[in-house]
C-alpha positions, 0 to 999 in steps of 0.5 A: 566247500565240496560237502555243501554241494554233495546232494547237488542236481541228485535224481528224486527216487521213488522214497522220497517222493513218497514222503513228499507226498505222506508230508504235504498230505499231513499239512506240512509247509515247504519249509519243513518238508524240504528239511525233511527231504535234505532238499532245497525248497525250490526242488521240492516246489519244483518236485511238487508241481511236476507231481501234482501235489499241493503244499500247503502255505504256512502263514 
C-alpha cells in the first residue's frame, strides 16, 4: 500500500515541466500527458493553470 503513494505531494522539476509543455504543445489530452508524467490528472491540470498552459480537451 506504501508503493501507491510513493510520488504523493512530490515538487514538479523543472524536466517535467517542460515535457508538460512539449505534450500540451503537441496536442495531447490531460489523460495522456499525466501518464506520461507518472502524475494525477488533477496535478497536471493544476501544474498547467499555474504555468499557463493550455491542454487540449479531447472529445
Amino acid at each position: 500500500m506504501s508503493e501507491r503513494f510513493e510520488r504523493h505531494r512530490q515538487p514538479w522539476t523543472s524536466e517535467e515541466v517542460g515535457k508538460l509543455k512539449t505534450l500540451a504543445s503537441k496536442g495531447k489530452g490531460l489523460k495522456e500527458i499525466a501518464k506520461a508524467l507518472s502524475r494525477t490528472e488533477e496535478s497536471t491540470r493544476e501544474r498547467a493553470k499555474i504555468d499557463g498552459i493550455n491542454i487540449a480537451k479531447k472529445r
